[in-house]
C-alpha positions in Angstrom: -32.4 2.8 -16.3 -34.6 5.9 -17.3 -38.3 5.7 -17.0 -39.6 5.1 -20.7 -43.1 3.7 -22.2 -43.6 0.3 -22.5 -45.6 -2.0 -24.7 -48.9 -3.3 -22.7 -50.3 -6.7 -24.2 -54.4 -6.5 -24.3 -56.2 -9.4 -24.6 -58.2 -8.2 -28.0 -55.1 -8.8 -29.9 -53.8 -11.9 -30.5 -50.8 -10.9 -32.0 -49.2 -9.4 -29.3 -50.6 -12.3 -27.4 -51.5 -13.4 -23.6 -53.3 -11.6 -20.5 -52.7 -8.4 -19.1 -50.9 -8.1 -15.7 -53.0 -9.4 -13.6 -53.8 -6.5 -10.6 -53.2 -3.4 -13.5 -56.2 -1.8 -14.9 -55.6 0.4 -18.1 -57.2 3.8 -18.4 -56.5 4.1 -21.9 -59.0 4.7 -24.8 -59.7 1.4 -26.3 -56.6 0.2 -28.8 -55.0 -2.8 -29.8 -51.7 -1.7 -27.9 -51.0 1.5 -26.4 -47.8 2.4 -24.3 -47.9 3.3 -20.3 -45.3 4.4 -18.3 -44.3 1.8 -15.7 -42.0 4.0 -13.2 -43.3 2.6 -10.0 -42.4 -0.6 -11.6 -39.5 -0.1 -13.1 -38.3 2.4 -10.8 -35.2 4.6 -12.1 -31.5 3.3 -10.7 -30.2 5.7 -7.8 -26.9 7.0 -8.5 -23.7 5.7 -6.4 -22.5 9.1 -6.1 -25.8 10.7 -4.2 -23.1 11.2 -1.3 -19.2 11.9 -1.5 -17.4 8.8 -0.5 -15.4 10.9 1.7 -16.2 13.5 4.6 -17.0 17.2 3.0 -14.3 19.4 3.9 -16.5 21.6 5.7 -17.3 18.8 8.3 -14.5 19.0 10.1 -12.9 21.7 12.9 -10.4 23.6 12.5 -7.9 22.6 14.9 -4.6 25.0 15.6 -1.7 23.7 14.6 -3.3 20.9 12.3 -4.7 23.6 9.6 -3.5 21.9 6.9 -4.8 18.2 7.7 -6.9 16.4 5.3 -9.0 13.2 4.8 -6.2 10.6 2.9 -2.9 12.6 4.8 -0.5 14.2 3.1 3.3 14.7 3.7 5.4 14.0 6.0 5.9 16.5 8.6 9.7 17.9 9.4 10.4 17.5 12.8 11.2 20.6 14.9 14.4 22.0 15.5 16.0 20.0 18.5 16.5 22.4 21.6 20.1 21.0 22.6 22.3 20.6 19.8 22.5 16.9 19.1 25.7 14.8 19.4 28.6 15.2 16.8 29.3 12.0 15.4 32.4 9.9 16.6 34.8 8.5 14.3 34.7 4.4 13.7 37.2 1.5 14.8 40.0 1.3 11.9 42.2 -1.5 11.6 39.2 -4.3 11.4 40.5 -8.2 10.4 40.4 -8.6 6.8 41.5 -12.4 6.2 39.4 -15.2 5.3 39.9 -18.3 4.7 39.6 -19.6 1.0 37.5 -22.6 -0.5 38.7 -25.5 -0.3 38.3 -28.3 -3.3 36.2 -30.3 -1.3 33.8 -27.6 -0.4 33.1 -26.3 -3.6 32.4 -29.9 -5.0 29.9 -30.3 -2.5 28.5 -26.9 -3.1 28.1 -28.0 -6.4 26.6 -31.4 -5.8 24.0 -29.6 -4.0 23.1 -27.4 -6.5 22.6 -30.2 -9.1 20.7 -32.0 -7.0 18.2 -29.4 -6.4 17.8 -29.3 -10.5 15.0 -31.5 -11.1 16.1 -31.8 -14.9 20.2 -32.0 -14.2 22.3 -34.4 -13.5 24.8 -35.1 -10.6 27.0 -36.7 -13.1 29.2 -33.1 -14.0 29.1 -32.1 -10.7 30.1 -35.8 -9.0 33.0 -36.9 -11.2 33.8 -33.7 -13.1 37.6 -32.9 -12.7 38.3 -29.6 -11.4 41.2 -28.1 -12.9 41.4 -24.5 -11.4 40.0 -21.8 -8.4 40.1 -18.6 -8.8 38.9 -16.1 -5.8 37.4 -13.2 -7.2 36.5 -12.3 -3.2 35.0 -8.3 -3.2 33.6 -6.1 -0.4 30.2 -4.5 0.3 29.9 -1.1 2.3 26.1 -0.8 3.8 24.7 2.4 5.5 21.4 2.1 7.6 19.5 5.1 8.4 17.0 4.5 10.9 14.3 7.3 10.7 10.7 8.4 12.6 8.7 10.3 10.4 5.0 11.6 11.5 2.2 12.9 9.4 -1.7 13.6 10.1 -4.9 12.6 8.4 -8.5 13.5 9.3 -10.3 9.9 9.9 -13.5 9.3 11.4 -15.6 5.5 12.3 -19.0 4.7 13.6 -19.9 6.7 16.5 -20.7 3.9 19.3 -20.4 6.6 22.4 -16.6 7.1 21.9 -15.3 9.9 24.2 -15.8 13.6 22.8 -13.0 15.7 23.6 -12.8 18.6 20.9 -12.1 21.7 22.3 -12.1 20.8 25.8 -8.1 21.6 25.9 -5.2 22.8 23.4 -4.4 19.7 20.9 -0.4 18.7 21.2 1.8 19.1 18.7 2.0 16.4 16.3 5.6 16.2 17.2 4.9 16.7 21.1 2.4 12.8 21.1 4.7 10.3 23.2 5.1 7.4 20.4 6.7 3.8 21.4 9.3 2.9 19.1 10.6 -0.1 18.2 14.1 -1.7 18.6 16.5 0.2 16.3 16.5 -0.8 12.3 13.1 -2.3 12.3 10.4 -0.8 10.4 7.0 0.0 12.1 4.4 2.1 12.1 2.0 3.0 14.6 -1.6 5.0 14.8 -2.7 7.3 17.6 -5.5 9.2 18.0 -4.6 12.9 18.5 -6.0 14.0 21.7 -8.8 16.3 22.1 -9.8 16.7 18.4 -12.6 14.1 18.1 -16.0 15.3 18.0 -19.6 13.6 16.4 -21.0 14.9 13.6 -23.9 13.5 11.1 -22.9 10.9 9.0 -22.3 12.5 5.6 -23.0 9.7 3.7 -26.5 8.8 4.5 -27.4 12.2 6.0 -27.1 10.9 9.4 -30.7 8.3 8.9 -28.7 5.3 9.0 -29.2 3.6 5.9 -28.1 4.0 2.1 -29.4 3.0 -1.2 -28.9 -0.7 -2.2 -26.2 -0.4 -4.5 -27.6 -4.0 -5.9 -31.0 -3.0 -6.8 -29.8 1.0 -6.7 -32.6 1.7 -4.4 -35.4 0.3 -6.6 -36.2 -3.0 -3.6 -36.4 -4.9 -7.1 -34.4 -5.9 -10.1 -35.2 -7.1 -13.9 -36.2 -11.0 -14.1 -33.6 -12.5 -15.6 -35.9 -15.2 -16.8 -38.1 -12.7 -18.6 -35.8 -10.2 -19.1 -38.3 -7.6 -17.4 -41.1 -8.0 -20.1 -43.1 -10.1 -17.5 -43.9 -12.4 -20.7 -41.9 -15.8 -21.9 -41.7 -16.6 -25.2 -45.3 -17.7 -26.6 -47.2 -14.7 -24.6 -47.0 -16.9 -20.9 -47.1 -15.1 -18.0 -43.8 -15.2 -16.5 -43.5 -17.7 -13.4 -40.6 -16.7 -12.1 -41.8 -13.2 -11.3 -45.7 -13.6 -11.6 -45.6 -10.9 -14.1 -44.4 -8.3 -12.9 -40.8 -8.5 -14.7 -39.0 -7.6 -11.7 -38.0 -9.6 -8.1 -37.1 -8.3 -5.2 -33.9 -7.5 -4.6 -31.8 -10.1 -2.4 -29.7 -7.9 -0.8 -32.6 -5.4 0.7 -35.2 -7.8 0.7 -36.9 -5.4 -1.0 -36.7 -2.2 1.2 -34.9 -0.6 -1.5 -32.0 0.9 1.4 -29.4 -1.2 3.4 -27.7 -0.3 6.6 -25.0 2.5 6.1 -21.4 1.3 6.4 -20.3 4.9 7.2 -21.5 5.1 10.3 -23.0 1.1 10.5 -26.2 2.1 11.0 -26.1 4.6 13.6 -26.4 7.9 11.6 -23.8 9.7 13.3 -19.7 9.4 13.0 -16.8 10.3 15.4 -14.6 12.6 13.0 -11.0 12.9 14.5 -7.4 13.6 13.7 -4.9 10.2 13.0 -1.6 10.5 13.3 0.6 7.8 11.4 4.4 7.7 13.0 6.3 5.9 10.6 9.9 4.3 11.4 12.0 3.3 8.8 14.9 1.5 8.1 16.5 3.0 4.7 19.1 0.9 3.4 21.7 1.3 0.5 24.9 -1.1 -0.1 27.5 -0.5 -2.5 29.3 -3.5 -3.8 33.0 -3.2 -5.9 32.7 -4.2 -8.9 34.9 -7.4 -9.8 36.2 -9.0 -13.1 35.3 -12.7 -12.2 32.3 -12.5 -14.8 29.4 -13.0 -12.5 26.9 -10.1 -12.3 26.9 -8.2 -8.7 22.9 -8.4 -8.2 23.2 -12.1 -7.4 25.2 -10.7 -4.9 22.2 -9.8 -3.0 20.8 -13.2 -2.0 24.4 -13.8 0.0 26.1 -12.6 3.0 29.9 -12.1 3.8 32.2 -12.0 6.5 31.5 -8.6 8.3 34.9 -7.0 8.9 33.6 -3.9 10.3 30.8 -2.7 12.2 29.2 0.3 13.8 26.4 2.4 15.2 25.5 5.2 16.2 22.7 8.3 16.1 25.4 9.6 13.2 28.2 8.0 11.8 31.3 9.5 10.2 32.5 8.0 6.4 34.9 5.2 7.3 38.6 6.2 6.7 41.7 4.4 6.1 40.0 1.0 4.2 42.4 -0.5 1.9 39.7 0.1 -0.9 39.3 3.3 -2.1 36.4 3.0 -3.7 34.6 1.8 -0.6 35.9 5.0 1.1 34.5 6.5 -1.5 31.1 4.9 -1.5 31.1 5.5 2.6 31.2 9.5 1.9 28.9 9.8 -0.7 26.4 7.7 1.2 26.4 9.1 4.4 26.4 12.9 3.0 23.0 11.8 1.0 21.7 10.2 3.6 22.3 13.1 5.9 20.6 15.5 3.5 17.9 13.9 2.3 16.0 12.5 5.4 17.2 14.9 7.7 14.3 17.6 6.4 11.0 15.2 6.7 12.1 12.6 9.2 14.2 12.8 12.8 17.6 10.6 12.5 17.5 8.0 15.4 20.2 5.9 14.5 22.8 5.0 12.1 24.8 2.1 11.0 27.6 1.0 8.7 28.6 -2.5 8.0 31.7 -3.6 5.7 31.3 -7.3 4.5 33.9 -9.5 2.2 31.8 -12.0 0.0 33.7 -14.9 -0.8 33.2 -15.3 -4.7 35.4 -18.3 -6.2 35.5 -18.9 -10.0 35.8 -23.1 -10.1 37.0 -24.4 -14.0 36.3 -28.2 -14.3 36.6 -30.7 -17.5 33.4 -33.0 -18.6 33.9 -35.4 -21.3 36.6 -33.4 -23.2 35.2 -30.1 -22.4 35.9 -27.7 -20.3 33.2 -25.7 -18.0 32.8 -23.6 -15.1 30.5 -22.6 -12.0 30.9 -20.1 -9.2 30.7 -20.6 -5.4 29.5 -17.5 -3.4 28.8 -15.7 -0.3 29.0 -17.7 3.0 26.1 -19.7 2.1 28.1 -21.1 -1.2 25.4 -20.3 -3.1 26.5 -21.8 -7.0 26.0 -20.4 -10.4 27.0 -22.4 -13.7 25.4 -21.5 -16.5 26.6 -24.0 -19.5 25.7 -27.1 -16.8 26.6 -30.0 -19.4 23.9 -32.6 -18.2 20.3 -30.9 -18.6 17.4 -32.9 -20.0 13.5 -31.5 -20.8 11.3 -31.9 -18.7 7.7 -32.3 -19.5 4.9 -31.9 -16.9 2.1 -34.3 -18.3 
C-alpha cells in the first residue's frame, strides 16, 4: 500500500464526527478537515522480491571441471569413455518350456464367483448357477527388456552455515564421474546425494545480506497490519474510537510481534551460508514390455495388472535380441527394443545391467447361458483376474 493522505476527524466538526487520535497533535492551519500523511503509520508494504530467491550467480567459485554447474542442476552428465572395452554381450538360453496348463471349468467358475462377490451391486446368481457352455484360450506372450542405468548430474546447493567444514580450494575437486557412489541391488531405482568434495566454502547470506533476518512477509516489514475491525480508519461506525486497535487502525503484526523482520530461513538466522556443489547419482530401472496382440476381444492394457508364466529369463550388463522364439513378432519386438535401448541411454547414463523376460499370460474367453441368454467373461493372468462386461444381475446402488 502506497503512502497517500488521509482524512483527520477534528473535534469542531460534527459531521465528520468523534475525537482526534488521541497522542497526535495537528500542525495544520485551523479547518474543518484537512488531510495528513500518515506513513509512519501506515507504513508502505516491503516488496517479496528485495532479494533473489536463489544465490546470484556471481556468489559462487568457479570450480574446474564443474564450469557449467548451476543452482536447480541441469542435464545429465555422459559418462566417460570406459578405459577397457566392456564385455560383448553373450547370446541367451533357447529352447525355454513353453506348455501350460489350461483352465479348468471349475477354476474359472470360482474366479468368477469371486469377482461377483467383490461387486457390491452384483449378484452371485450368474456367476453361481450360470451354465457354461464354452472356453476358449486366447493365451499370448509378453517380451520385457530392463535397462538398469546410473546417471549423475551436479547442482550448486548451499544451507545454513552452523561451522560445517570449509574445504574450497584446499585440493583438486574429483570428477563428477570419479566420486565412489553405493549402488543399489540391480533393477531398483534410487537415488543418492553427495557432497562434492572440496568445493564448499561460506559466503554471506544473499538473502538477507548476511544480518540474519528478513522482512515479515505477513506484515511486509511494517511490525503492523490494518484493523480488520475498523478497516484501518481507527473509527467504527458512529465516529467511536476503535477498541480493537485504540485508534490507531493498525495492530501489530502476529508474526513479528511487531519488529517488522523475522529470522531468515536462508541461512536460519546466522547470516552466513555454506555454498557447495551436489551431486545427484540417479539409478534407474527403464522398463518397456511388448505384448502380441490377440483376437479374443479383450483390450491388451488390462494386461498390465497380471503376470504370466515366465518361459525365459536372463541378465546380463548387455543382452543380445532373443532368437529362435516360435513368435516372430516377439523376435521382432526383442531387436527393436534392445537396439533403442542401447542408443538412447548409452549417451547420458552408464549401462549396468540388462534383462529380458518372456512371459505367456493365460487369457481364457468363458461363454455361459443366464435365463435364455447367452453371456460371457474372461479369466486372465495367473492371478485369474475376470472381466465380463454385460454381467446380467446389476442393481443401483444409492449411497444415502
Amino acid at each position: 500500500m502506497n503512502t497517500q493522505a488521509f482524512l483527520v476527524k477534528l473535534p469542531g466538526n460534527p459531521h465528520l464526527g468523534g475525537p482526534r487520535l488521541g497522542s497526535e497533535k495537528s500542525h495544520a492551519a485551523p479547518t474543518d478537515r484537512f488531510f495528513c500523511s500518515l506513513s509512519a503509520m501506515y507504513a508502505p508494504p516491503a516488496s517479496d522480491n528485495r532479494a533473489p530467491s536463489a544465490p546470484p550467480a556471481n556468489m559462487f567459485d568457479n570450480v574446474p571441471g564443474y564450469e557449467g554447474t548451476v543452482v536447480g542442476g541441469g542435464g545429465f552428465l555422459p559418462p566417460p569413455v570406459p578405459a577397457m572395452p566392456m564385455p560383448a554381450p553373450e547370446p541367451g538360453l533357447n529352447h525355454p518350456n513353453w506348455q501350460i496348463p489350461s483352465l479348468t471349468e471349475g477354476e474359472a467358475r470360482e474366479a468368477f464367483i469371486s469377482y461377483a462377490s467383490s461387486k457390491c451391486c452384483y449378484s452371485a446368481g450368474p456367476a453361481r448357477n450360470g451354465v457354461i457352455t464354452s472356453m476358449e484360450p486366447f493365451n499370448t506372450y509378453r517380451y520385457r527388456l530392463e535397462t538398469f542405468t546410473e546417471s549423475r548430474s551436479t547442482e550448486w546447493s548451499q544451507e545454513p552455515y552452523k561451522g560445517q567444514p570449509v574445504d574450497a580450494y584446499t585440493q583438486p575437486a574429483p570428477g563428477p564421474w570419479d566420486i565412489t557412489a553405493q549402488p543399489p541391488p540391480f533393477f531398483q531405482d534410487h537415488t543418492q546425494n553427495i557432497r562434492v568434495p572440496y568445493t564448499s566454502s561460506v559466503k554471506p547470506c544473499h538473502l538477507c545480506f548476511g544480518l540474519g533476518k528478513s522482512p515479515c512477509k505477513d506484515c511486509s516489514g511494517a511490525g503492523s497490519k490494518i484493523c480488520w475491525v475498523c478497516n484501518g480508519s481507527g473509527f467504527r461506525s458512529g465516529g467511536e474510537r476503535c477498541y480493537h486497535c485504540n485508534g490507531r487502525g493498525r495492530d501489530n503484526c502476529f508474526q513479528c510481534n511487531g519488529q517488522g523482520t523475522r529470522s531468515c530461513t536462508a541461512c536460519d538466522g546466522r547470516g552466513q551460508i555454506l555454498v557447495f556443489i551436489n551431486l545427484k547419482v540417479t539409478w534407474t530401472n527403464n522398463n518397456e514390455a511388448y505384448v502380441v496382440e490377440q483376437t479374443s476381444g479383450m483390450h491388451v492394457d488390462n494386461l498390465a495388472q497380471v503376470s504370466g508364466k515366465q518361459l525365459y529369463r536372463y541378465a546380463q550388463y548387455m543382452v543380445y535380441p532373443v532368437t529362435g522364439f516360435p513368435d516372430a513378432s516377439v523376435v521382432a519386438a526383442s531387436e527393436r527394443l534392445v537396439r533403442e535401448h542401447q542408443t538412447k541411454f548409452a549417451m547420458t547414463s552408464r549401462l549396468l545391467q540388462q534383462r529380458q523376460t518372456i512371459e505367456l499370460i493365460p487369457i481364457s474367453k468363458v461363454t455361459y447361458a443366464w435365463k435364455g441368454r447367452s453371456h460371457m467373461f474372461y479369466v486372465f493372468g495367473n492371478e485369474h483376474k475376470v472381466q465380463a462386461v454385460d454381467y446380467p444381475a446389476t442393481c443401483c446402488c444409492a449411497v444415502m
